[in-house]
Phi, psi and omega in degrees: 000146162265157140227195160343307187283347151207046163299157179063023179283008156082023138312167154246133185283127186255139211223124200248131145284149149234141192063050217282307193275032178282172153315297219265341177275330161285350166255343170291283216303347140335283157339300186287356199262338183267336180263008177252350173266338156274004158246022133290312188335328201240024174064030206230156169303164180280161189262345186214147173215111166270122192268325187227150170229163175204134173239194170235301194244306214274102174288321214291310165310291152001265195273018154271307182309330182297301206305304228273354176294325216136315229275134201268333185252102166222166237213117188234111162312322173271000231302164163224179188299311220265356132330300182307303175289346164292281215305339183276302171327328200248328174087057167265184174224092190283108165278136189243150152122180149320292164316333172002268188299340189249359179279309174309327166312290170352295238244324186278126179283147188187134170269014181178140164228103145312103181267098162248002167340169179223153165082158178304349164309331175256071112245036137296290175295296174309289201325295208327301189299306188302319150320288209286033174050026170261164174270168177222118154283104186269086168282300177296094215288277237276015174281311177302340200241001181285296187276338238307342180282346165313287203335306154314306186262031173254336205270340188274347208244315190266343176104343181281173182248153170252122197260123182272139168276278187009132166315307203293325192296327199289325191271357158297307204297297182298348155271308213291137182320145128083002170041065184255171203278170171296172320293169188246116171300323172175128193312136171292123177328001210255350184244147195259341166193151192238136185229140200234141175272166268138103194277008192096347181091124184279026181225006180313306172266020194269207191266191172293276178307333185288290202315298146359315219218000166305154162293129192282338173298309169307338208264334175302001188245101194264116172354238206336265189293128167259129188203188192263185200282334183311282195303353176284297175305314191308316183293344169311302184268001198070343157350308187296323174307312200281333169336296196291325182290326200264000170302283162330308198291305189286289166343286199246032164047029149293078182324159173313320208239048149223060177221115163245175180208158171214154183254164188200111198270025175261346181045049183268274178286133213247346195202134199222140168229155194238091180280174168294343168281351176089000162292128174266123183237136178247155178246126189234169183172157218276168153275078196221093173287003146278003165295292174328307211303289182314317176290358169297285206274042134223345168347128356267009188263130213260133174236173176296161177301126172272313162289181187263162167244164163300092191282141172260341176275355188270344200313308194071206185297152146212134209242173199195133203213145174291182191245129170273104201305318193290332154266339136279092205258333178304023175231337148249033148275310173315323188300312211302326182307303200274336168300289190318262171131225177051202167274044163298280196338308206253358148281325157284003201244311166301305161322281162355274186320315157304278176334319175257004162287320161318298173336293200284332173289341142107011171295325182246136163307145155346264198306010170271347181301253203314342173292316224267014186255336183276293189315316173287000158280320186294320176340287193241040161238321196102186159264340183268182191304154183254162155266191240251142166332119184245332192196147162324286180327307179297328154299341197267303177291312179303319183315309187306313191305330187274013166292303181304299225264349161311294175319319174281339178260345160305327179276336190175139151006272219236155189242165161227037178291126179283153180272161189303325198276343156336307194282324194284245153044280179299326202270329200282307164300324207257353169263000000 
């Protein structure tokens, strides 16, 4: 196995998807087709061999991408019979269940596993590449932010890095002096704040009420960004930002009250650090997630571009406005989330996650996603500081539980779901 720090020495790197048949995965696998057609071009080894796939449902896409990659292993949360009798016919060797994608990580040899999963399911397949000392390429917001302190300390304890995918983390990552890799135990005193951007969203200029009462085919047509639906709602309500600060805060060992988000609706500049000396440095770039995806997934070495680029004489303005909390309220729940620690995250993340299936399941209005995600911390947290992630289980049971309490309050008003730490409290006696 490799990692970052001496990856590309011009071995080929073998590279497992988890969420191949996604946005960020169907543009990974882009990625590879294209920086492996420039070093045949140059007479060169491939830089990359993909070993593993991983999905949730769409086997039939699953395995064309297998045919057409190579790939001997892949991993379906979902499989039906007739996935089965394809994936035997091509003489794959096909993971089945929930557990899938991390049994293949388990099981597969791989110097990088690109986690492009949606939902708290890829923190599985991550822990699984960091055990076992692989790097990770970090699509999947919500491993950090379920987990982030495991996460952090499994990527610290085997030595691998986690490489942000993200537009914003990648354009943070690409300012820091001396660029060193995730995690970061803790951001150097010398930058006073690091800003994360935002475009706003298709509802950026409507009113309060309007917003309230959107649709989903409206929340789904996002100005910019081409992404899947999950991530669409989220960017929609702004969710999605607070996702990416607490996402940061782990990445780059940042506290909360050197975090910021701004909104900039040209979606150019992805990332802004503010040092003590008062210089400010920006990162700019098309609204293209194959840029990030390649700088991840080829680090340290920089190719030509698979994405589009940016003429700055073609650019025209580009502006920047705070984000207004009182119609967007989801980004300071995230702040409240990293102050709290403990099982905020994975309570703030799974709540989301309910809340925007409702949505979309047409059960809930639009402005009820970021109420009922505030409401499952005060429920089953309180307001104050937490301790600190003692375990995997213990994330898990907060997810469920705000899970539970989403599904219930959707159904009727008021809940008697107890809260976590309460529960955490009783099993502490009772030990």
């Amino acid at each position: 196995m490799t990692n970052a720090s001496t990856a590309h020495d011009g071995a080929t790197r073998r590279l497992i998807i988890v969420g191949s048949t996604g946005s960020i995965g169907c543009q990974a696998v882009e990625v590879v087709e294209h920086l492996n057609a420039l070093a045949k071009e140059r007479d060169e080894p491939a830089p990359f061999r993909v070993v593993g796939l991983a999905a949730r449902a769409s086997g039939a896409q699953l395995l064309e991408q297998a045919d057409r990659l190579g790939v001997c292993a892949v991993a379906l949360a979902e499989p039906d019979d007739d996935v089965r009798r394809a994936a035997a016919e091509q003489g794959l060797t096909l993971y089945e269940g929930p557990e899938a994608a991390a049994q293949l990580v388990e099981e597969t040899e791989a110097d990088l596993v690109l986690n492009a999963c949606v939902g708290a399911a890829g923190l599985g397949p991550t822990l699984a590449a960091l055990d076992r000392g692989v790097d990770v390429a970090i699509a999947n917001k919500e491993s950090l932010v379920t987990a982030g302190q495991l996460v952090v300390e499994a990527a610290l304890r085997s030595g691998a890095a986690l490489l942000p995918v993200d537009s914003e983390h990648s354009g943070v990552w690409q300012l820091l002096p001396g660029r060193p890799t995730p995690p970061i135990a803790r951001l150097d005193e010398s930058i006073v704040r690091v800003t994360l951007t935002a475009s706003g969203g298709p509802f950026r200029t409507w009113p309060r009420e309007r917003i309230a009462a959107a649709s989903p085919d409206e929340a789904l047509k996002h100005p910019t960004w081409s992404m899947g639906a999950k991530v669409t709602i989220d960017s929609a309500s702004l969710t999605n930002k607070g996702l990416e600060l607490i996402e940061a805060h782990w990445l780059f060992g940042v506290e909360a009250d050197r975090l910021a988000a701004v909104v900039h609706p040209q979606s150019i500049v992805h990332a802004v650090v503010e040092f003590a000396d008062g210089s400010i440095a920006a990162q700019l770039g098309a609204p293209d997630m194959r840029c990030p995806i390649q700088i991840a997934i080829s680090h340290p070495r920089i190719e030509q571009g698979a994405g589009r680029r940016v003429d700055l004489a073609q650019l025209g303005e580009l502006t920047f406005e705070p984000p207004d909390v009182e119609r967007f309220p989801a980004i300071e729940t995230a702040m409240r989330v990293i102050e709290m620690g403990g099982c905020a995250g994975a309570v703030f993340n799974a709540a989301n996650e309910a809340a925007v299936e409702a949505f979309l399941q047409r059960k809930i209005p639009f402005g009820r996603i970021p109420s009922l995600a505030k409401e499952a911390l005060d429920a089953l947290l309180g307001s104050g500081p937490q301790s600190a992630l003692r375990s995997l289980d213990e994330a898990l049971e907060a997810d469920a539980q705000a899970r539970r309490f989403v599904e219930q309050a959707v159904e009727r008003p008021a809940t008697a779901t107890p809260r976590v730490a309460e529960a955490r409290s009783r099993a502490a006696r009772a030990s």
